[in-house]
N, CA and C of each residue as an Amber inpcrd file, in Angstrom:
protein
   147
   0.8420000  -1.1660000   0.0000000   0.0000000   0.0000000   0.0000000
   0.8930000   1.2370000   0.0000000   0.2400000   2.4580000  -0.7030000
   1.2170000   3.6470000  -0.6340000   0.1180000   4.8010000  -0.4330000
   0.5470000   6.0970000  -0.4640000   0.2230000   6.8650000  -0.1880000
   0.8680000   8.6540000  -1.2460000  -0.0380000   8.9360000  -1.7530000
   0.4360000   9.6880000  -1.8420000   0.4000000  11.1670000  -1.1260000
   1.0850000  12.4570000  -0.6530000   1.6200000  13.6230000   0.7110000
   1.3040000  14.6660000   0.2470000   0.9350000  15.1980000   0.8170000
   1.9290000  17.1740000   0.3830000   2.0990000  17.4900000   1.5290000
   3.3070000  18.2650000   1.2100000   4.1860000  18.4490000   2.0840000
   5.1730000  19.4160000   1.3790000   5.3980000  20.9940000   2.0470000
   6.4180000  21.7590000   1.4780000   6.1400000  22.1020000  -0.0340000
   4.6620000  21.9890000  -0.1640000   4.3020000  22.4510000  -1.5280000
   4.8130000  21.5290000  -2.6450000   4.8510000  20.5570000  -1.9900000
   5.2500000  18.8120000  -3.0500000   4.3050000  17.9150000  -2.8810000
   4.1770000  17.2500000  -3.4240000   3.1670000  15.9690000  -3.5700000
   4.2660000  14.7560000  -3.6490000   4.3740000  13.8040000  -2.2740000
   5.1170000  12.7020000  -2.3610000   4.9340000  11.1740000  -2.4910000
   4.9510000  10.5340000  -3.2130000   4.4170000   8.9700000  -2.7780000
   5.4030000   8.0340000  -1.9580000   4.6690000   8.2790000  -0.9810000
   5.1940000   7.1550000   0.5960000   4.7030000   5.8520000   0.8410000
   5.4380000   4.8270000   1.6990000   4.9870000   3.6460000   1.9280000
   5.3560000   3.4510000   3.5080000   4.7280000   3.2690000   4.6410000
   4.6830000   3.0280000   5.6030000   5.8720000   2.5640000   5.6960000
   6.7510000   2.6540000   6.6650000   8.2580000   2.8470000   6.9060000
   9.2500000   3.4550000   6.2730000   9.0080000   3.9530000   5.6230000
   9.4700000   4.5950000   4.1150000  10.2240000   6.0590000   5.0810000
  11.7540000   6.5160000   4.9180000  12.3480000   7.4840000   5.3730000
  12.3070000   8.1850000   4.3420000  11.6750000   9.7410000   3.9990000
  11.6400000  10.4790000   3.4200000  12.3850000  11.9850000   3.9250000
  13.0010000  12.7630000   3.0580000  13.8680000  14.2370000   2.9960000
  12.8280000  14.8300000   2.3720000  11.9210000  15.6370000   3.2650000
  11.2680000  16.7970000   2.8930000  11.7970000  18.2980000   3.4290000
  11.2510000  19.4760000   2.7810000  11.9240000  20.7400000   3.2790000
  10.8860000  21.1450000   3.9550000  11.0460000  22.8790000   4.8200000
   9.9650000  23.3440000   5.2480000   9.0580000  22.7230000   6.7170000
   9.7820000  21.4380000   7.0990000   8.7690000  21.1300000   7.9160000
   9.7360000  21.2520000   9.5060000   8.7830000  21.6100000  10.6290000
   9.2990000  21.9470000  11.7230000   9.6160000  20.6370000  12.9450000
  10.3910000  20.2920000  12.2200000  10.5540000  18.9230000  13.0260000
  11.9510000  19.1160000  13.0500000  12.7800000  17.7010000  14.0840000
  14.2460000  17.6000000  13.9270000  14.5360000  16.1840000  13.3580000
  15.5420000  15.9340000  12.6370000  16.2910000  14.8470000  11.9350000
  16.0130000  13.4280000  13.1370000  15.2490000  12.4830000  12.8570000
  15.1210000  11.5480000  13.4900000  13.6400000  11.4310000  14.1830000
  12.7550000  12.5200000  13.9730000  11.4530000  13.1450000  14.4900000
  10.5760000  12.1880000  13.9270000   9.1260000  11.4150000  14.7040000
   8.2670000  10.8420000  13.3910000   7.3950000  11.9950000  13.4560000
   6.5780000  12.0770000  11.7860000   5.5720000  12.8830000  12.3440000
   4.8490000  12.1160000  11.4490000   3.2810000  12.8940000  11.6300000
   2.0600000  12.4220000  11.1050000   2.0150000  13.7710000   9.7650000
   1.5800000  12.8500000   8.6910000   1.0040000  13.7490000   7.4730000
  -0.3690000  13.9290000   7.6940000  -0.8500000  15.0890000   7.3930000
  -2.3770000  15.2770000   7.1390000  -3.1640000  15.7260000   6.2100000
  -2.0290000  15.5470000   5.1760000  -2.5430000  16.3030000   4.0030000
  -2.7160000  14.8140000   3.0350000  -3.4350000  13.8540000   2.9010000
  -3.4380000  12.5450000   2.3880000  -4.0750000  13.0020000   0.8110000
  -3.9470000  13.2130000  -0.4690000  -4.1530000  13.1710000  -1.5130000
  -4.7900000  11.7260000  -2.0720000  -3.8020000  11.1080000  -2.1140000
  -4.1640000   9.7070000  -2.9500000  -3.7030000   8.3660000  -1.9470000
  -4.6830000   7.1870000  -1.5030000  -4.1260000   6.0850000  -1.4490000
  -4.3360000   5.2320000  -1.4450000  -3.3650000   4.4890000  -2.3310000
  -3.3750000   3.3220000  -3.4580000  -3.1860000   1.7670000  -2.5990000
  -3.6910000   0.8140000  -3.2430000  -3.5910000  -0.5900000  -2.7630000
  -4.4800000  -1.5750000  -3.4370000  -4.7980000  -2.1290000  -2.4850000
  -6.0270000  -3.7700000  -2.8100000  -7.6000000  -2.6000000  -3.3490000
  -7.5640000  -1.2740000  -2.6370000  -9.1190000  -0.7220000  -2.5060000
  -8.2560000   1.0580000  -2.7780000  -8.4250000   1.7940000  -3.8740000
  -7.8950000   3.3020000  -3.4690000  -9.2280000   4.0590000  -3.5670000
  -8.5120000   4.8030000  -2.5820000  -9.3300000   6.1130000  -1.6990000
  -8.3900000   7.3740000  -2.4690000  -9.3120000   8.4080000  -3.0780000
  -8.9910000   9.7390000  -3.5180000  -9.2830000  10.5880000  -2.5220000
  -8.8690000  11.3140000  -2.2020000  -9.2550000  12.8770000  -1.2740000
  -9.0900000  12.2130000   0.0510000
């Protein structure tokens, strides 16, 4: 299953454990955070919006 983000005025496609380099965001190097901006996500069943 994946997911596609925005984030920093990008649109990213992620996969649950997946370490991603985004800019703009207020976190520190090693930080988890939660996305809330969910666009697209894909699998067995995809969900838009």
């Amino acid at each position: 299953m994946y997911a596609i983000i925005k984030t920093g005025g990008k649109q990213l496609k992620v996969e649950a454990g997946q370490t991603i380099y985004v800019e703009k965001l207020d976190a520190k190097e090693g930080d988890k955070v939660t996305f809330d901006k969910v666009v697209f996500v894909g699998g067995d069943k995809t969900v838009i919006g």
